[in-house]
VEXDREN-444027 format. One record per residue: x, y, z of N, C-alpha, C in turn. Coordinates in steps of 0.1 Angstrom, whole numbers. Example, Ala and Ser with C-alpha at 12.3 -4.5 7.8 and 13.67 -1.06 7.14 Angstrom:
<rs>
[r [132; -57; 78]; [123; -45; 78]; [132; -33; 78]]
[r [128; -22; 71]; [137; -11; 71]; [129; 0; 79]]
</rs>
This chain:
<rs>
[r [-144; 35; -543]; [-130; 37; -538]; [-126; 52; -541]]
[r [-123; 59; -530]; [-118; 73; -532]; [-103; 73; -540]]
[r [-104; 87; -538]; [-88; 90; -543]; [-77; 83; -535]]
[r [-75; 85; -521]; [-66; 84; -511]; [-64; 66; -513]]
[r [-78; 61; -513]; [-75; 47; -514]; [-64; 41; -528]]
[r [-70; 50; -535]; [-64; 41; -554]; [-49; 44; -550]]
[r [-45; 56; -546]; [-31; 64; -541]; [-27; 47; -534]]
[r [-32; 44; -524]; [-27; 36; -514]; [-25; 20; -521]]
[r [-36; 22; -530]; [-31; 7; -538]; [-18; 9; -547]]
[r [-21; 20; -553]; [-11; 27; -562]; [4; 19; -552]]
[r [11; 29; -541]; [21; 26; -531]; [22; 11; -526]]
[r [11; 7; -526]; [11; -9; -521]; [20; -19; -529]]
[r [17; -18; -542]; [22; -25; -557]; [34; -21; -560]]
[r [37; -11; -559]; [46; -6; -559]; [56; -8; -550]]
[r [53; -11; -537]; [63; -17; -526]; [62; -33; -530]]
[r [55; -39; -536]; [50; -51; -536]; [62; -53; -547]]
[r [63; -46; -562]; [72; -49; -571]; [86; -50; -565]]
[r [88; -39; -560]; [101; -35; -550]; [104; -44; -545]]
[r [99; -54; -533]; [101; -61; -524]; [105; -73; -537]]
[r [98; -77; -544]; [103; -88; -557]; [112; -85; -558]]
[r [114; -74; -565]; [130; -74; -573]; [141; -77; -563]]
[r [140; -79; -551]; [147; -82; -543]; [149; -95; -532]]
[r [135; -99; -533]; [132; -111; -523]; [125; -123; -535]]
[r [128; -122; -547]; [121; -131; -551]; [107; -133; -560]]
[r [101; -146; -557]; [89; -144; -569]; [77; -140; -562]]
[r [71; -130; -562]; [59; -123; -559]; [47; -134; -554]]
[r [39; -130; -543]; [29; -141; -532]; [22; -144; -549]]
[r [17; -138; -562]; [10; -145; -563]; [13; -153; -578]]
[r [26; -152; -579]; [34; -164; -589]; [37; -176; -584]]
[r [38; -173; -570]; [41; -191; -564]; [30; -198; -564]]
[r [37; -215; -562]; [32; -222; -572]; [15; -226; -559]]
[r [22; -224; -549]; [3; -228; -535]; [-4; -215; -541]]
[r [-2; -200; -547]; [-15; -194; -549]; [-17; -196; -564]]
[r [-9; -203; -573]; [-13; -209; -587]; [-23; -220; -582]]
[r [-23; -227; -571]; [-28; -237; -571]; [-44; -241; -567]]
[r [-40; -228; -555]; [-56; -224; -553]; [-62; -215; -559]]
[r [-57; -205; -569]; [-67; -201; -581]; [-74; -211; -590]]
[r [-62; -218; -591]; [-72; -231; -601]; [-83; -236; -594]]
[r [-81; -238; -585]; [-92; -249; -577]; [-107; -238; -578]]
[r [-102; -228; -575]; [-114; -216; -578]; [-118; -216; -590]]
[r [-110; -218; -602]; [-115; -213; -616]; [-120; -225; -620]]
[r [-118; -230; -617]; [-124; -253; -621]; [-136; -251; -612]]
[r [-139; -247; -601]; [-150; -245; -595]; [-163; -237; -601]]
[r [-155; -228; -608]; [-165; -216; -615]; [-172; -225; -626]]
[r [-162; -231; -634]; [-163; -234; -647]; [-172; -247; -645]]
[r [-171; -255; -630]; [-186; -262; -631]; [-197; -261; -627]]
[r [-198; -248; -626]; [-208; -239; -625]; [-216; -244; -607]]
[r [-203; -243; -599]; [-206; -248; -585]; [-207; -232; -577]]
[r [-206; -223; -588]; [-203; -211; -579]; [-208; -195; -579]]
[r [-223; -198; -578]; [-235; -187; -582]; [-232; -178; -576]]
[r [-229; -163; -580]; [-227; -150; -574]; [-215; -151; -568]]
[r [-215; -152; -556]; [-201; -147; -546]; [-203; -165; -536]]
[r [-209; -172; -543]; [-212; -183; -533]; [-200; -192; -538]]
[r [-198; -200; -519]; [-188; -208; -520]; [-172; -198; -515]]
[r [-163; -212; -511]; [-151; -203; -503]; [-140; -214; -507]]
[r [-125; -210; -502]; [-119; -220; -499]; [-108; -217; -492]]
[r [-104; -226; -485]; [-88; -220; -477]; [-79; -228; -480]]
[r [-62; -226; -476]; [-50; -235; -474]; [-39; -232; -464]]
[r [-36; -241; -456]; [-29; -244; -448]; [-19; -239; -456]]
[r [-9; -229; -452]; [3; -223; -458]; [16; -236; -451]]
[r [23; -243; -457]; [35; -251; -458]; [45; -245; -452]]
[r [56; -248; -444]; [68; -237; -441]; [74; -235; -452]]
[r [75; -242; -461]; [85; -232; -473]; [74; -225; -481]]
[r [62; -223; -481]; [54; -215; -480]; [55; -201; -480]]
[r [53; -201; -464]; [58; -190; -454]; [69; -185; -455]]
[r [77; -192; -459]; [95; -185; -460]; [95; -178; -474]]
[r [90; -183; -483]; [89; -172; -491]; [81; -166; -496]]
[r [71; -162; -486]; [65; -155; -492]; [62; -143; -481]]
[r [71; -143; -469]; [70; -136; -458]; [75; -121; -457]]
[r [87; -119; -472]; [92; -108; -474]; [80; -98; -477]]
[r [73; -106; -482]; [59; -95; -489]; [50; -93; -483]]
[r [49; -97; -470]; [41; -97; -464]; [35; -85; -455]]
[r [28; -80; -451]; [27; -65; -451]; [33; -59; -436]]
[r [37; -45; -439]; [50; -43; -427]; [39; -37; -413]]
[r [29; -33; -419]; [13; -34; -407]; [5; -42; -408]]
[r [7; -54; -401]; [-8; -65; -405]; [-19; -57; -399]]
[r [-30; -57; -405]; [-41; -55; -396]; [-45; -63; -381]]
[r [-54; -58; -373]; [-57; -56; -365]; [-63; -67; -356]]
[r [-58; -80; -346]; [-64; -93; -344]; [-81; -92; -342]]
[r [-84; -100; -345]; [-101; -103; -348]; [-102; -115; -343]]
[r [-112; -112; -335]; [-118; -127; -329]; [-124; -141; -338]]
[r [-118; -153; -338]; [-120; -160; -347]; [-134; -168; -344]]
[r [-140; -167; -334]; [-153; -176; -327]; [-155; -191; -325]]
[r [-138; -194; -331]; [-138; -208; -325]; [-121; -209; -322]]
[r [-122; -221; -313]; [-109; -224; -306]; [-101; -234; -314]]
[r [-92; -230; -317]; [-84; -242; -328]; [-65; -239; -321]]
[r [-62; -250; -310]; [-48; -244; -308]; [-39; -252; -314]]
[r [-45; -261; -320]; [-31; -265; -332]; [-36; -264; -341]]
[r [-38; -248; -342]; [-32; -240; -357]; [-27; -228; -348]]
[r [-28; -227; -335]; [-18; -213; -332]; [0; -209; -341]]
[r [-2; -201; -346]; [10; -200; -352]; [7; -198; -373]]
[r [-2; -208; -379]; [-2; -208; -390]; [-10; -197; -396]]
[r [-8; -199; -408]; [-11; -187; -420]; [-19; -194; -433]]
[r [-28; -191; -434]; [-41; -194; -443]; [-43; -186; -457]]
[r [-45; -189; -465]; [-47; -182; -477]; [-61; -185; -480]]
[r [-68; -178; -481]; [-84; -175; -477]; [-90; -168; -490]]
[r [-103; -173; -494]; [-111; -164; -502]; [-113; -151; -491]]
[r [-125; -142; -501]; [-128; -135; -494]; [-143; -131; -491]]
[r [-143; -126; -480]; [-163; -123; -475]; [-168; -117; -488]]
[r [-173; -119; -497]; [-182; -116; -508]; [-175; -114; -522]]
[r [-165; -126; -523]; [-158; -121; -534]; [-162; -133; -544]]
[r [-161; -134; -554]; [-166; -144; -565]; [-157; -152; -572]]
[r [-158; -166; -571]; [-146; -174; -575]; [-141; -173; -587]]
[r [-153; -168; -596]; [-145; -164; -611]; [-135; -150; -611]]
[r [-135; -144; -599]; [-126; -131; -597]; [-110; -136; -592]]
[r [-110; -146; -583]; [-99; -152; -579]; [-81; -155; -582]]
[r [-86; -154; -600]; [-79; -157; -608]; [-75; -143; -619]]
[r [-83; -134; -612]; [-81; -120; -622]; [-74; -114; -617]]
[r [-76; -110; -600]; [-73; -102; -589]; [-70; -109; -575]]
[r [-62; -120; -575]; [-59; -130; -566]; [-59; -120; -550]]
[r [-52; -108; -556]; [-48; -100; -540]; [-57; -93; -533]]
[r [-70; -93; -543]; [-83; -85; -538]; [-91; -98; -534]]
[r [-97; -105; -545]; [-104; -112; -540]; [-98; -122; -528]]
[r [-87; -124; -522]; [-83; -138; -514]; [-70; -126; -506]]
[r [-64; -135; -497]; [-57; -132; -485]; [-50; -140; -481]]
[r [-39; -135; -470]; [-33; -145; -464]; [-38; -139; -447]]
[r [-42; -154; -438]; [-44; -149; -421]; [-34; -155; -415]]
[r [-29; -150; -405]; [-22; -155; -394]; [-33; -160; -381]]
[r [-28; -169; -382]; [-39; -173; -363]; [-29; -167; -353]]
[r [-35; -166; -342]; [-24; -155; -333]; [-19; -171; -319]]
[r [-11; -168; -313]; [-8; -177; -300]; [-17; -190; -293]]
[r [-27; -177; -294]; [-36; -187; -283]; [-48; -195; -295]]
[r [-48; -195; -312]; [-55; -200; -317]; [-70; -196; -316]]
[r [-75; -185; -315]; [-88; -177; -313]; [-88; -169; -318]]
[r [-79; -159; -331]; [-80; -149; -333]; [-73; -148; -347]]
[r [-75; -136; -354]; [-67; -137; -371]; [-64; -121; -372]]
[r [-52; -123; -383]; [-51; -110; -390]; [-48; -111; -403]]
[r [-46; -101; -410]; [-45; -102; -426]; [-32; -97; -425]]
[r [-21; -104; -434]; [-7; -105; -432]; [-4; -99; -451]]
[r [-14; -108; -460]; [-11; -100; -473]; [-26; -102; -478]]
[r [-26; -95; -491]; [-40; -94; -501]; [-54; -89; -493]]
[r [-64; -86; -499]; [-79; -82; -496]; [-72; -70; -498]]
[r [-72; -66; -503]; [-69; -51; -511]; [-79; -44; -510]]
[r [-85; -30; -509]; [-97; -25; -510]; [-104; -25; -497]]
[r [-97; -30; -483]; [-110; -28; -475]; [-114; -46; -474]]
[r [-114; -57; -479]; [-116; -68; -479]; [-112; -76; -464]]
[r [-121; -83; -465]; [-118; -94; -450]; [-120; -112; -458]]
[r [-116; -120; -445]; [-119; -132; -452]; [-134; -132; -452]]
[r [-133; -144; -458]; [-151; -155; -457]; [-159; -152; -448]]
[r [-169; -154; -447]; [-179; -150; -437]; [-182; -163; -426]]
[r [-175; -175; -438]; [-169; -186; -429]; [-161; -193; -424]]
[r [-150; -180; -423]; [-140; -183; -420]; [-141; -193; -404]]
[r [-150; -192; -392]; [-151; -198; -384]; [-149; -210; -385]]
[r [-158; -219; -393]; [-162; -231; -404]; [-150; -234; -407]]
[r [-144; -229; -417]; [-129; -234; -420]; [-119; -235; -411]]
[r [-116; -231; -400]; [-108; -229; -389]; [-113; -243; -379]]
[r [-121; -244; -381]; [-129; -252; -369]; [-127; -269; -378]]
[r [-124; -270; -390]; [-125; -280; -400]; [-113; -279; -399]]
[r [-106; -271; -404]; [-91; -277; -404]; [-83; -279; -394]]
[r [-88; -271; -382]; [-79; -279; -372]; [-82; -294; -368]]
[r [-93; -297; -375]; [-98; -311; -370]; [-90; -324; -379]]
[r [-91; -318; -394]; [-88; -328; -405]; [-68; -327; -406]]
[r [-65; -317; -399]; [-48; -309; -395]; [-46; -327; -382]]
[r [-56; -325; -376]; [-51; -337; -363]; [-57; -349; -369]]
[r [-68; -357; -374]; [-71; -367; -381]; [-60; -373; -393]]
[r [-54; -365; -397]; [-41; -365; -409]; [-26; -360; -403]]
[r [-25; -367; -392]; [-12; -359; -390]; [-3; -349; -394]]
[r [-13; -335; -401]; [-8; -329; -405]; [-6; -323; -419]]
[r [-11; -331; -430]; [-10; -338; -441]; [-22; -333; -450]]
[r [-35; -329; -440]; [-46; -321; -445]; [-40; -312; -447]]
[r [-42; -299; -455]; [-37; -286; -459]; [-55; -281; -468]]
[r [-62; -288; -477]; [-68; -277; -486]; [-87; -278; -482]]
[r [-88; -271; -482]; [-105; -268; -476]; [-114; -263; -488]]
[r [-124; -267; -491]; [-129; -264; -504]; [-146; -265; -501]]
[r [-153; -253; -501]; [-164; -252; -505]; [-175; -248; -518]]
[r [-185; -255; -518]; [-189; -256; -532]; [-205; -258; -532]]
[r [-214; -252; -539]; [-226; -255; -543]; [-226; -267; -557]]
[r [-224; -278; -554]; [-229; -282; -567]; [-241; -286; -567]]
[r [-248; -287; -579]; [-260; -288; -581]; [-269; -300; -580]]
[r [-263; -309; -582]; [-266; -325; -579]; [-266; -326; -565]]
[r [-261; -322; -558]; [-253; -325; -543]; [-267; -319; -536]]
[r [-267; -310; -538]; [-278; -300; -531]; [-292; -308; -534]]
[r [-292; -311; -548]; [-306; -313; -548]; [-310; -327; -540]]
[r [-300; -334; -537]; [-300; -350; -535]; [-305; -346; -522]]
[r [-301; -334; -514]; [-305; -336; -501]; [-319; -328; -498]]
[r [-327; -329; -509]; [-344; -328; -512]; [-347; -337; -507]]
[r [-342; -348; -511]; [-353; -359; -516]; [-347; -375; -509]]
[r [-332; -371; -502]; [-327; -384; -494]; [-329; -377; -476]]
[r [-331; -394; -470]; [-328; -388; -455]; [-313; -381; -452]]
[r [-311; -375; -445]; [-302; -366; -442]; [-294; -371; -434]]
[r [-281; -384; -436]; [-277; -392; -425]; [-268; -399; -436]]
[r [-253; -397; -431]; [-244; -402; -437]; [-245; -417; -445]]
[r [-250; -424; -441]; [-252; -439; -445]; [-257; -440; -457]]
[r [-266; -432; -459]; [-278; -430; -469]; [-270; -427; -482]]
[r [-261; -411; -476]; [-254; -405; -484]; [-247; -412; -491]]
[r [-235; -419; -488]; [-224; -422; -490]; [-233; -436; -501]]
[r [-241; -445; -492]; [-242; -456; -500]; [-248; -451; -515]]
[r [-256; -442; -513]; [-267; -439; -525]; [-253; -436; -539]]
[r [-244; -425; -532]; [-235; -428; -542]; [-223; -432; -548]]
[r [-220; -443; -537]; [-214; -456; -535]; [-219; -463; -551]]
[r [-236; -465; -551]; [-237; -477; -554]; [-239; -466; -571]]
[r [-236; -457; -574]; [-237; -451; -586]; [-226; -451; -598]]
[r [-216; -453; -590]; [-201; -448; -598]; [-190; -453; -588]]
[r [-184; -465; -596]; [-172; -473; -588]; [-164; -467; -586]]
[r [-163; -452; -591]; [-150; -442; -587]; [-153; -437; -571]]
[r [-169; -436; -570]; [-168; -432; -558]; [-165; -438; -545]]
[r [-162; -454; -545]; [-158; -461; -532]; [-142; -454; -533]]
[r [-137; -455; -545]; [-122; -448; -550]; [-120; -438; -537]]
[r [-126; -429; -542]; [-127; -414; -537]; [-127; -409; -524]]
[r [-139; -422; -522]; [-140; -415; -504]; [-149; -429; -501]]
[r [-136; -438; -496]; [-143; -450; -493]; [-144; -451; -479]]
[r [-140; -439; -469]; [-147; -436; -458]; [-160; -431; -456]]
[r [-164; -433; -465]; [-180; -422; -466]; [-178; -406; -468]]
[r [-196; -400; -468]; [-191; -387; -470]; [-201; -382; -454]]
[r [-204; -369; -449]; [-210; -369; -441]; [-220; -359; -440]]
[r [-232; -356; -434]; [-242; -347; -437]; [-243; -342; -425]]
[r [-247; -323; -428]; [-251; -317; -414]; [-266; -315; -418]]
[r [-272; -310; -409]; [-287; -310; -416]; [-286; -293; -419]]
[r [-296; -290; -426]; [-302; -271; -428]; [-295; -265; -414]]
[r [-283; -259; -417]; [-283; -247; -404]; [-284; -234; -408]]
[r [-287; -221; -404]; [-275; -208; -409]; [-261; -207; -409]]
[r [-258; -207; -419]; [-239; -205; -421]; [-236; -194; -417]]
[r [-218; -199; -411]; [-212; -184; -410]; [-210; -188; -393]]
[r [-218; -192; -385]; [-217; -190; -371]; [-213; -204; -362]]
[r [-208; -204; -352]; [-206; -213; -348]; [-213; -229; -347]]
[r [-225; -229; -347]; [-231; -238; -342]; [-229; -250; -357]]
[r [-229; -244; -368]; [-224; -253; -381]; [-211; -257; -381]]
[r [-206; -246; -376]; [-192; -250; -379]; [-188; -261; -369]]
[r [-191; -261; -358]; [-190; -271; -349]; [-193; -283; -350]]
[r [-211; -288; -353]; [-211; -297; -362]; [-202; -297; -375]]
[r [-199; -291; -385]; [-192; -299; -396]; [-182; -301; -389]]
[r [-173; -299; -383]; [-157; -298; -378]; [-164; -315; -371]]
[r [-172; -317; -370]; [-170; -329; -355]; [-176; -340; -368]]
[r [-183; -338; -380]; [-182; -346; -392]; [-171; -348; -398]]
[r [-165; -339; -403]; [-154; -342; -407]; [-141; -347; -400]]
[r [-140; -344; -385]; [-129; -356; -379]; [-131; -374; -382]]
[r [-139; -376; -390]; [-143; -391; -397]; [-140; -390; -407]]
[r [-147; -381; -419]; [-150; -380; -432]; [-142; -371; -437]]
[r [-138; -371; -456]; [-132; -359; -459]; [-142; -352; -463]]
[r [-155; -352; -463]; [-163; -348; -473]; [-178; -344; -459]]
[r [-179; -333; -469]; [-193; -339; -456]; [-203; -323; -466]]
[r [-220; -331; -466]; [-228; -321; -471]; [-232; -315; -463]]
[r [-236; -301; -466]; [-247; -293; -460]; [-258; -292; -466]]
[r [-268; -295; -459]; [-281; -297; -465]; [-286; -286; -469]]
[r [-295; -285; -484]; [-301; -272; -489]; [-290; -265; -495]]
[r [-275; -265; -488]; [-268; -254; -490]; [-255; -258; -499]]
[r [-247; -271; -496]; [-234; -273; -507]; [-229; -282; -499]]
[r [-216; -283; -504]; [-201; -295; -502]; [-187; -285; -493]]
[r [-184; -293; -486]; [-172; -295; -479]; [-162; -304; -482]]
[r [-154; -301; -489]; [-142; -312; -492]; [-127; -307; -487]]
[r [-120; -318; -483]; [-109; -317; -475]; [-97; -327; -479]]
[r [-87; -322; -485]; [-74; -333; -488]; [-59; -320; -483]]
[r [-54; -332; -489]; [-36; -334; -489]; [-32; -318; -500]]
[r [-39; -320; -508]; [-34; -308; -523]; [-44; -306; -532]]
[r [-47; -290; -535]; [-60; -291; -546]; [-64; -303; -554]]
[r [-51; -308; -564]; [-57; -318; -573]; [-65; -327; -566]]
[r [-65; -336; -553]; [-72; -346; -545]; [-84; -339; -541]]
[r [-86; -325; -537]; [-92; -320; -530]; [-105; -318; -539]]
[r [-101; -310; -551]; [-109; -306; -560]; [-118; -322; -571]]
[r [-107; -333; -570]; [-110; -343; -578]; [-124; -350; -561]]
[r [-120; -349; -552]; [-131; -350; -543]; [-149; -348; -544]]
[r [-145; -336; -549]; [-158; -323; -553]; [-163; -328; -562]]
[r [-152; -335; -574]; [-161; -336; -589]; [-166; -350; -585]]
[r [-162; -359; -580]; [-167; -372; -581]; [-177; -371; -572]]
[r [-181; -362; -559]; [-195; -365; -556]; [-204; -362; -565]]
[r [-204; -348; -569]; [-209; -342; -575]; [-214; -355; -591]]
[r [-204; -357; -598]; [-208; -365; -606]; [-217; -380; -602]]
[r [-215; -384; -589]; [-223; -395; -587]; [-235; -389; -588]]
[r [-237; -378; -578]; [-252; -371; -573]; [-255; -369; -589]]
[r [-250; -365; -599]; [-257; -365; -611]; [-263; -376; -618]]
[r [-256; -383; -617]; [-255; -399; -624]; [-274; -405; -617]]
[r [-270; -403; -599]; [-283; -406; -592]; [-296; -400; -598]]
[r [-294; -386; -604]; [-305; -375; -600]; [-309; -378; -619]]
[r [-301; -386; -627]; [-305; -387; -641]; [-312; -399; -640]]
[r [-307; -412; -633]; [-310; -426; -629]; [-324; -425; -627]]
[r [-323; -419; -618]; [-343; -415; -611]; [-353; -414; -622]]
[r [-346; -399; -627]; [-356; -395; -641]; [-358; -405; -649]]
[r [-347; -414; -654]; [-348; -425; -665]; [-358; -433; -659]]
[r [-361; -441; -644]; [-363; -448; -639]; [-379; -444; -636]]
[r [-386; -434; -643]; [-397; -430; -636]; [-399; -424; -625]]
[r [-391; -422; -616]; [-390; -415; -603]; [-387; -423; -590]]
[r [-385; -434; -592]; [-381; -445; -587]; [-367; -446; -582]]
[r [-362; -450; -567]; [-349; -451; -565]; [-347; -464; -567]]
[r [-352; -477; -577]; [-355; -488; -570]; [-344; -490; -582]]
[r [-337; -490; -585]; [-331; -494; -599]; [-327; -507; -602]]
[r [-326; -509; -611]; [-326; -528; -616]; [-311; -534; -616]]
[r [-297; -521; -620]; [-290; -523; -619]; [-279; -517; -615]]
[r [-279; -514; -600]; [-274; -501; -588]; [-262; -514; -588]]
[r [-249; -509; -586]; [-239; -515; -575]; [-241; -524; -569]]
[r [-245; -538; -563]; [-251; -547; -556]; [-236; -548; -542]]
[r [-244; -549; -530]; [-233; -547; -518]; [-225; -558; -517]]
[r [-223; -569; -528]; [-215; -579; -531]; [-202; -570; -538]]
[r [-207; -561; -551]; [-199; -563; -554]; [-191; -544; -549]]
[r [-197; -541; -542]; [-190; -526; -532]; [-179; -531; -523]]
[r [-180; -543; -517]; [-172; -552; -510]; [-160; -553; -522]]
[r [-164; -560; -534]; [-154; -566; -547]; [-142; -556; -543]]
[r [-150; -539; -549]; [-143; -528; -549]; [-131; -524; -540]]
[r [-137; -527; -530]; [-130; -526; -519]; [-119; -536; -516]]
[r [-121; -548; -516]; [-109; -559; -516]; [-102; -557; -527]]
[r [-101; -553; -542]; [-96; -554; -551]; [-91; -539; -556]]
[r [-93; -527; -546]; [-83; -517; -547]; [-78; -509; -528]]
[r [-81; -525; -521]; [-73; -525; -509]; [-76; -505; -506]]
[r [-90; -510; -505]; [-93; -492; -497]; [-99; -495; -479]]
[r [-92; -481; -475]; [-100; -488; -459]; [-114; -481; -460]]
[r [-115; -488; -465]; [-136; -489; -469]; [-142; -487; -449]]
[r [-155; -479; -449]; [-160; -479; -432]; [-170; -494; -436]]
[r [-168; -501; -433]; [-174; -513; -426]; [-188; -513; -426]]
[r [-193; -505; -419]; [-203; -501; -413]; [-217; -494; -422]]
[r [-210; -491; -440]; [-219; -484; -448]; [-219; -497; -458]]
[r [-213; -508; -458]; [-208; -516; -466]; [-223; -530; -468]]
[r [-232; -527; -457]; [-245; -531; -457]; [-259; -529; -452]]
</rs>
């Protein structure tokens, strides 16, 4: 960073304090970017988040946007093609990691590492309205998230808001060594941990090995997740989708913890999925009648 730049952050903060002492509590005291730092720093700390890997976004709330619009910068940058079509979210504003920033940073320098986007009219296009300080843009998949939430935004009448990606380590490896097909998925850790029919008793969903970042994943995940809140990428991580970090993030841990529970079972087991005492689909059904979940039918045998 040159001189002219430190100058410009120097003035930035400086209008940023300014704008407080007069408009209120600063973009990153309120309680939606408390909320998704955490989700980032609980992410770090389960060690889901090697180097700069992994992302997450939120649907900004209107009282949101109302207060946090004073700070919001008096030159947005410049509209950028989003490479997917999402028209109900024309109009909203996203708080976004950023293209190569590291979740353990999230929480140090919320305004560098993460952002807020605007989607522009026609739902095709973004700009940065506050944070990435330094020259920063969003995620590299950001496409992916845009393309997901407009989908899980219409599936939830609205009600989806938080996007969360994640490497965990169980999750990834499971899709070594299982067929790659939701049924498989979901039952394998169905039948591991009674929390998981809890969690996501609609199943979870699988894309197979793509390149991230570009349309053709994002398309497929977005057209998984109009079903599921959850859906794997094979080789590569987790997709999870709720109402509010805490659901969002408790999403993440309980796959993750089944895929562990599975990937320990095996080893105990000799290498065997054949286990003596898995969940039996009597009693997955039990689960389901006796905490009234709308369980899919369809994974239930």
């Amino acid at each position: 960073m040159g001189f002219l730049d430190s100058m410009q952050d120097v003035l930035d903060q400086g209008v940023s304090a300014a704008k407080g002492a007069v408009s209120g509590v600063a973009v990153e005291q309120q309680a939606f970017v408390k909320g998704f730092v955490r989700l980032c720093s609980d992410g770090w700390n389960q060690g889901w988040h090697e180097s700069n890997g992994g992302n997450a976004s939120y649907r900004l709330a209107p009282e949101d946007v109302a207060s946090s619009r004073s700070f919001f910068y008096d030159n947005p940058s410049s509209w950028v093609p989003l490479g997917v079509q999402a028209e109900n979210l024309r109009g909203e504003f996203f708080l976004v990691t950023g293209k190569g920033a590291h979740m353990r940073n999230v929480a140090l320098d919320p305004d560098t590492a993460a952002g807020i986007v605007e989607i522009n009219g026609a739902g095709d296009a973004w700009r940065i309205v506050w944070g990435f300080k330094g020259g920063g843009v969003p995620t590299s998949e950001l496409p992916s998230h845009m393309a997901i939430q407009s989908v899980r935004k219409e599936a939830t009448g609205g009600a989806s808001r938080v996007l969360y990606h994640a490497h965990p380590v169980s999750v990834v490896a499971l899709t070594n060594v299982l067929p790659l097909d939701a049924r498989t998925f979901t039952r394998t850790l169905w039948k591991m941990l009674l929390e998981s029919m809890v969690a996501f008793p609609g199943g979870i969903g699988v894309v197979p090995w793509m390149v991230p970042g570009g349309p053709e994943i994002a398309d497929a995940t977005a057209e998984a997740m109009r079903v599921y809140d959850a859906c794997v990428w094979a080789h590569h991580g987790l997709f999870c989708a709720g109402v509010d970090f805490d659901t969002t993030f408790g999403l993440a841990h309980t796959i993750d913890k089944a895929a562990s529970i599975y990937a320990q079972a095996r080893a105990m087991n000799g290498g065997s999925d054949r286990f003596p005492n898995a969940i039996p689909d009597e009693g997955l059904r039990g689960i389901a009648e006796a905490y009234h979940l709308p369980v899919n039918e369809a994974f239930l045998k």
